[in-house]
Structures are given as C-alpha cells and as structure tokens.
C-alpha positions as CSV (number, residue, x, y, z in Angstrom):
1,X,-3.7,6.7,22.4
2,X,-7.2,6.9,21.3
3,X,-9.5,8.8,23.4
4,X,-13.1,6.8,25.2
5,X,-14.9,10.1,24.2
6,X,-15.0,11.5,20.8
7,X,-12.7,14.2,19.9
8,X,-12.0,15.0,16.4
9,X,-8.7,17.0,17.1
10,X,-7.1,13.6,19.2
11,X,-8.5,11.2,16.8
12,X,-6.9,13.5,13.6
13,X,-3.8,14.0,15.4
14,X,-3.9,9.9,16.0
15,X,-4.3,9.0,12.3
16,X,-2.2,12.1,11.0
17,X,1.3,10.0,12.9
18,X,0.4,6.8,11.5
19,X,-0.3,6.9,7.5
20,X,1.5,3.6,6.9
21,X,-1.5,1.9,9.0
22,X,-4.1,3.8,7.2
23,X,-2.8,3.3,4.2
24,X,-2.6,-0.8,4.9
25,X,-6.0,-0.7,6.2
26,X,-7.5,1.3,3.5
27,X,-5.8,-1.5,0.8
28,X,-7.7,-4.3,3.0
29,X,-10.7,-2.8,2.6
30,X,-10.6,-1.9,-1.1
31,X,-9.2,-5.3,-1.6
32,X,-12.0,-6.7,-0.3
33,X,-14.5,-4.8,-1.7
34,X,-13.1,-5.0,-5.4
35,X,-12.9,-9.1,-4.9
36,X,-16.5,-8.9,-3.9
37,X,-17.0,-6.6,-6.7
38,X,-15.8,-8.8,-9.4
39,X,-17.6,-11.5,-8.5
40,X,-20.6,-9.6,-8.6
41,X,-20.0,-8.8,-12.2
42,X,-18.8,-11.8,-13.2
43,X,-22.7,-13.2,-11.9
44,X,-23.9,-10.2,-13.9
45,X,-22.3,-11.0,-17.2
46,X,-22.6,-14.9,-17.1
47,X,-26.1,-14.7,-16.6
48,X,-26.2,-16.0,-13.2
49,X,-27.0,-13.1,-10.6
50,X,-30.0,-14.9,-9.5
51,X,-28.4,-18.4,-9.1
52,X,-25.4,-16.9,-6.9
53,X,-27.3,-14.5,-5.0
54,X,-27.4,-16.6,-2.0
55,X,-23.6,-17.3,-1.9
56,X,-23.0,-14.1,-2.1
57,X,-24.8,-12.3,0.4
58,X,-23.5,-15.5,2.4
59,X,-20.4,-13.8,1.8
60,X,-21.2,-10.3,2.0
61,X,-21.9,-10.8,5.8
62,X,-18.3,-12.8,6.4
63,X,-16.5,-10.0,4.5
64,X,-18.4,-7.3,6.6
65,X,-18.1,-9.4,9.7
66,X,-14.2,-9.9,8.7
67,X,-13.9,-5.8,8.2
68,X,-14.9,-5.2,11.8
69,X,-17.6,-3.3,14.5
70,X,-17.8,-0.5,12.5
71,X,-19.1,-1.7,9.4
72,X,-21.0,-4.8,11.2
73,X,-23.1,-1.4,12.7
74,X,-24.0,-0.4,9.4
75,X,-24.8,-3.5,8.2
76,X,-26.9,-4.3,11.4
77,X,-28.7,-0.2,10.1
78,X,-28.8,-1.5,6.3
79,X,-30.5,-5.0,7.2
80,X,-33.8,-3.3,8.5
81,X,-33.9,-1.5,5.3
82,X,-35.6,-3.6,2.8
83,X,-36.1,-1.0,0.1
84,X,-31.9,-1.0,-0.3
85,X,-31.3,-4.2,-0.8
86,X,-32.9,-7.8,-2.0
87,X,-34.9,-9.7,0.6
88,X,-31.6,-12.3,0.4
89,X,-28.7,-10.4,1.2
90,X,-31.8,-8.5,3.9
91,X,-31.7,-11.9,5.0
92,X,-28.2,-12.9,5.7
93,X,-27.6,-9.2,7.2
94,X,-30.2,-9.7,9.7
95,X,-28.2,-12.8,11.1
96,X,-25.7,-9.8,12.6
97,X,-28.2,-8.5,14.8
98,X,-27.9,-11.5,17.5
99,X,-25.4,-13.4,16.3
100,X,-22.4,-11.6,15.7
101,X,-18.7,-13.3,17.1
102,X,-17.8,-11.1,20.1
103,X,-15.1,-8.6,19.7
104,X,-12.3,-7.9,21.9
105,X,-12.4,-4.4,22.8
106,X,-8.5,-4.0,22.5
107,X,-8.7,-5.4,19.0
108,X,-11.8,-3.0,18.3
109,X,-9.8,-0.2,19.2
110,X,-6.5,-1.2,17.8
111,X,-8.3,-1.6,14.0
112,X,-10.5,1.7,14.4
C-alpha cells in the first residue's frame, strides 16, 4: 500500500514488487506520446504545422488529461508559461486550470 506522506523507501519498495505494472504503464505513456509525436511531424513535413496547430493542442490536453493528476499538474505549471509554448496549445492548457473532470482519489492512487 502506498503511503499518504511521502517516503521514498515505501514508495521504492512499492514499485520495486510490481515491474509488470510499471512496465504497462510506462508503454501507455510512450505510446501516447510517440502517436502524438508523429503526428506532429507528419504537420511538420506536409507543410501544415500552422493549419493543425489547433487540433493538436485540442488533443494535447485530452492525452494529458487521459494520462492522469500528475501530468494534468504540470500542464496546469506549463500553461502559465508562455515563453514554452505557442499562445494555442497556452490556450487549450489553460482550460485545465478550472475545468478539469474530477478524479477519484482511489483511481489517482491506483495509476500513481
């Protein structure tokens, strides 16, 4: 079980008895990222990274949403930051400041 505080030693000792579930997760995630990826370079090398800029940081917040709490929290951090990213996908991040689908806390524990 997962402890409410942080401890390192638990939350190794956690992980270090489940590698199949870090393993599956860890394919989710790169899957994820290396679909959004392609398409990314597909826009890049067809000319049309302007044109399907929207789309895409439409779904750059459904994959990050999708991935969880964790990565919503950095996206809520990187959505402030306009000197990191366009003022679109700046945009679109800014919608998971307030309106973010709640999160059962059971579920938020069980992917972390």
């Amino acid at each position: 079980r997962l402890p409410y505080k942080y401890d390192i030693d638990i939350i190794r000792s956690y992980y270090g008895q489940r590698p199949i579930d870090v393993a599956q997760r860890s394919a989710e995630l790169a899957a994820s990222a290396a679909g959004f990826g392609s398409l990314l370079l597909y826009d890049y090398q067809t000319g049309k990274w302007d044109q399907n800029m929207r789309e895409r940081a439409v779904r750059a917040r459904e994959l990050i949403t999708e991935a969880g709490p964790a990565f919503i929290k950095v996206a809520q951090a990187v959505s402030i930051r306009p000197d990191i990213l366009p003022p679109i996908y700046i945009e679109e991040l800014q919608k998971l400041q307030d309106r973010v689908p709640p999160f059962d806390a059971l579920e938020a524990r069980k992917i972390l």
